[in-house]
TORRO-208299 format. One line per 10 residues: their letters; for each residue x, y, z of C-alpha. Coordinates in Angstrom, 1 decimal. Example, Ala and Ser with C-alpha at 12.3 -4.5 7.8 and 13.67 -1.06 7.14 Angstrom:
2
AS) 12.3,-4.5,7.8 | 13.7,-1.1,7.1
REM end
This chain:
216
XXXXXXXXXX) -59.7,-53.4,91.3 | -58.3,-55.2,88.5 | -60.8,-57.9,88.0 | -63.7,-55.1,87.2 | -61.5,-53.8,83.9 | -62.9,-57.3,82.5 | -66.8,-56.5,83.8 | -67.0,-52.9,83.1 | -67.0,-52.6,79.4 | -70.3,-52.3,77.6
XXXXXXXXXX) -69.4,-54.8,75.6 | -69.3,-57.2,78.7 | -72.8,-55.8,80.3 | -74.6,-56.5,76.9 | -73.2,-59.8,77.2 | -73.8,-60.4,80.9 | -78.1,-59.5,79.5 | -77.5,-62.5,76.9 | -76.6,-64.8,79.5 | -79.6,-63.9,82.1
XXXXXXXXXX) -82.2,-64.2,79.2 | -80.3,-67.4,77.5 | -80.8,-68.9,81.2 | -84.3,-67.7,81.9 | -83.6,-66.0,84.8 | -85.4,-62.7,83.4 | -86.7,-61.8,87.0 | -83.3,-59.6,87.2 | -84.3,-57.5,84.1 | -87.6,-57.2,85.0
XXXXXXXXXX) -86.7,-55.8,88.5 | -84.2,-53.0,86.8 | -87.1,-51.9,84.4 | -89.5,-51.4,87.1 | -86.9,-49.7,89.9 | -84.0,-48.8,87.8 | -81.8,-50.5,90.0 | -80.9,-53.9,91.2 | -80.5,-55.0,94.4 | -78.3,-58.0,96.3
XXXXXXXXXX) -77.0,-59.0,99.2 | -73.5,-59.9,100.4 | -72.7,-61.8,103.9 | -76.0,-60.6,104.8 | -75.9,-57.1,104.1 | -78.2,-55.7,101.5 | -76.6,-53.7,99.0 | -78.1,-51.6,95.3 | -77.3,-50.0,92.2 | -78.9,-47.7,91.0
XXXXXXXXXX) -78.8,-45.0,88.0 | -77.2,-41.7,88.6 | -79.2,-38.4,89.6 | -78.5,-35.3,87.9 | -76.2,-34.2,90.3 | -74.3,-37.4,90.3 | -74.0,-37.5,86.5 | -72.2,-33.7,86.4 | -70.0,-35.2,89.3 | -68.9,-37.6,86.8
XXXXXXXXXX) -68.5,-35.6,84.2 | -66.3,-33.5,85.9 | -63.8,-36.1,87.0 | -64.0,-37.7,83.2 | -63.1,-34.3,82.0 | -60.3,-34.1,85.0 | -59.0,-37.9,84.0 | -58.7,-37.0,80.7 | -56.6,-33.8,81.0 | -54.3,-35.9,83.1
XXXXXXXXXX) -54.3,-38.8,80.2 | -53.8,-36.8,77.4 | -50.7,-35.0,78.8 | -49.0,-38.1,79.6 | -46.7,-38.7,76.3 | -46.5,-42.4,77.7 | -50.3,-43.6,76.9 | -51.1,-43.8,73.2 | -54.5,-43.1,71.8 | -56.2,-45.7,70.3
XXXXXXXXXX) -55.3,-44.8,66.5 | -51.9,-44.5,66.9 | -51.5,-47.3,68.9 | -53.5,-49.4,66.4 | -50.8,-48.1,63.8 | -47.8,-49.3,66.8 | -49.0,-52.8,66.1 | -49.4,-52.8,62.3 | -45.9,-52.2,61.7 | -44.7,-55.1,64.3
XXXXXXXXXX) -47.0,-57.2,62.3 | -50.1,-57.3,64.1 | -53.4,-55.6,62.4 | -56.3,-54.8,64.4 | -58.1,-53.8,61.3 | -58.2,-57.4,60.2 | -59.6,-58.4,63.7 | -62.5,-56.2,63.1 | -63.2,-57.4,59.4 | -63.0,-60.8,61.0
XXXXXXXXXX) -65.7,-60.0,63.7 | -67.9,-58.0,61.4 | -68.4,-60.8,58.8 | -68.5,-63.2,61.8 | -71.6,-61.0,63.1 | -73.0,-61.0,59.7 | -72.7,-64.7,59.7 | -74.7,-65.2,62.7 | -77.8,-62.8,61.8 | -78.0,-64.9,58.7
XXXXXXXXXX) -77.8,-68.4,61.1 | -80.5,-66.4,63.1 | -82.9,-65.5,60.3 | -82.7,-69.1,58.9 | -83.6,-70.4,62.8 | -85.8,-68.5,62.9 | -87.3,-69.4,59.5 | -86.8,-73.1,60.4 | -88.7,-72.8,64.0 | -91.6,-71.4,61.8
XXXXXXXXXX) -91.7,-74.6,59.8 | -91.4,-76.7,62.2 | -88.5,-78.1,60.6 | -87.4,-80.3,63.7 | -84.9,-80.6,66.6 | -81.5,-81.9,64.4 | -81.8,-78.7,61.9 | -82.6,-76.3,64.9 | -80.2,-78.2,67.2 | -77.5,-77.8,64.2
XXXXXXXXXX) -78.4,-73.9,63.8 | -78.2,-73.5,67.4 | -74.5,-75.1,67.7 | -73.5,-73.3,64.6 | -74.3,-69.4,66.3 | -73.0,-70.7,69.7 | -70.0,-71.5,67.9 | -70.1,-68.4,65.6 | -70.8,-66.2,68.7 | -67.3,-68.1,70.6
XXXXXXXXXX) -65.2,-67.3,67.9 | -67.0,-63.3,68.2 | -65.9,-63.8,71.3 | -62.4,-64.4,71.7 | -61.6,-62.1,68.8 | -63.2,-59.5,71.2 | -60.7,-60.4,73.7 | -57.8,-60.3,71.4 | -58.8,-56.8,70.6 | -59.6,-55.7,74.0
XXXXXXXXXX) -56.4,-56.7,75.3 | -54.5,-55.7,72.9 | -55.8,-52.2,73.3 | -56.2,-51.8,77.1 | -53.7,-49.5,77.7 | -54.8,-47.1,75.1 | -56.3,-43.7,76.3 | -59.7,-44.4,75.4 | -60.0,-47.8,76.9 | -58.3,-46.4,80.5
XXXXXXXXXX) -60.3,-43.4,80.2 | -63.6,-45.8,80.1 | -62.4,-48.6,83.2 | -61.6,-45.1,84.7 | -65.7,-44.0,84.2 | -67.1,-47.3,84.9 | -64.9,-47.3,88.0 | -66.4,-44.1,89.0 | -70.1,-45.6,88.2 | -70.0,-48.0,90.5
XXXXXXXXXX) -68.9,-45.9,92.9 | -71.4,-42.6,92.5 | -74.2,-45.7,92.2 | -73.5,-48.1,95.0 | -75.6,-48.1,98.6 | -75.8,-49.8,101.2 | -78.6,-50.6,103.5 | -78.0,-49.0,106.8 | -79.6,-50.4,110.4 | -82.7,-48.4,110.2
XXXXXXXXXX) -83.5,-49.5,107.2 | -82.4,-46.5,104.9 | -79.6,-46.7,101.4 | -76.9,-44.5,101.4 | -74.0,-44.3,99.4 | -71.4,-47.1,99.8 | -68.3,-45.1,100.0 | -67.8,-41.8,100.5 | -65.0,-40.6,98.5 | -63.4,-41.8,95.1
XXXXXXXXXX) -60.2,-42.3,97.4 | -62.3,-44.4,100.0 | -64.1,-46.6,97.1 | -59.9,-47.1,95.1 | -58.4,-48.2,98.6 | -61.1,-50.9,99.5 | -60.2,-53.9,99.7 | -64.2,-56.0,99.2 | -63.7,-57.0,96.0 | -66.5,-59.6,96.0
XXXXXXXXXX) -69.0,-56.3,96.3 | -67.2,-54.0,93.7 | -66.8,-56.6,90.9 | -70.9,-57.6,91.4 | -71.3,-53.9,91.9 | -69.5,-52.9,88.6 | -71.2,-55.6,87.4 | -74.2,-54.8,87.7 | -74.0,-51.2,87.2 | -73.1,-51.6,84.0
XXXXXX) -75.6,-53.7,83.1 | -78.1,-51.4,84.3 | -76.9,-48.8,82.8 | -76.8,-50.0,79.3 | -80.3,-51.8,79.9 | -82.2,-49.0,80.4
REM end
């Protein structure tokens, strides 16, 4: 269950989009539009997620509300401002990490408009090629400043109040293809879905899930 704290986040799904349309592969995203849900297989077993019904979605409410109740009364888990303030006096200032990454992301939509300008011209492949590497590298740097931050606030109430919701996403939104033919829901309990040990189909699952659910 650990591994899918790193997938969940929509941070990571919008990221996971870049990568299938940077690679072409768009088939993916076009499949979710149509179905709103994607579907794979694992040793031979066909598998989907989908987005939540109605029902499902007040389900999840009502364990978010019930997670957060037990959060908030547990004097050992910070929220996300005061642990933010926890760091700045031992010398560490998440402010300045998001100042970096906010004129970092200024820094690429300018490298993108002038791309973009230069593809327009025609202007040839060195000055594309050297725009291109220059976002790449711009987007790396956004990148690992994003990780600093994360993991410097994952055990804040807010961040293990979302793993707990994505967690709880995959499961409400995971089927499996039965012998006749027919989905049906993966697991059966939240218990069931936290004790299972196929973590190949709940990291793609979470995965995916939250990709869908932030493409839509």
């Amino acid at each position: 269950m650990n591994q899918i704290k790193e997938n969940v986040r929509e941070e990571e799904a919008k990221k996971l989009l870049n990568e299938i349309n940077e690679s072409g592969d768009l088939n993916i995203v076009d499949e979710m539009i149509k179905n709103n849900q994607i579907e794979f297989e694992i040793n031979d077993k066909k598998y989907r997620v989908r987005l939540l019904n109605l029902k499902e979605k007040i389900d999840l409410d009502i364990l978010r509300r019930k997670k957060f109740g037990q959060l908030i009364q547990d004097k050992d888990i910070l929220l996300e401002k005061d642990l933010i303030k926890v760091y700045k006096e031992r010398g560490i200032n998440i402010e300045e990490i998001d100042d970096k990454m906010s004129k970092i992301k200024a820094e690429v939509n300018d490298k993108q408009i002038l791309l973009g300008e230069s593809i327009a011209k025609n202007d040839g492949e060195t000055i594309l090629k050297t725009y291109s590497d220059q976002i790449k590298n711009l987007n790396d740097e956004l990148n690992i400043l994003f990780l600093q931050k994360t993991t410097l606030l994952e055990f804040s109430l807010e961040n293990q109040l979302l793993n707990y919701i994505a967690q709880i996403i995959t499961f409400l939104s995971t089927d499996v293809m039965n012998e006749e033919g027919y989905y049906r829901r993966m697991w059966k309990t939240v218990e069931e879905f936290i004790d299972s040990s196929e973590n190949d189909l709940i990291n793609k699952a979470g995965s995916a899930s939250m990709i869908l659910q932030y493409s839509i």
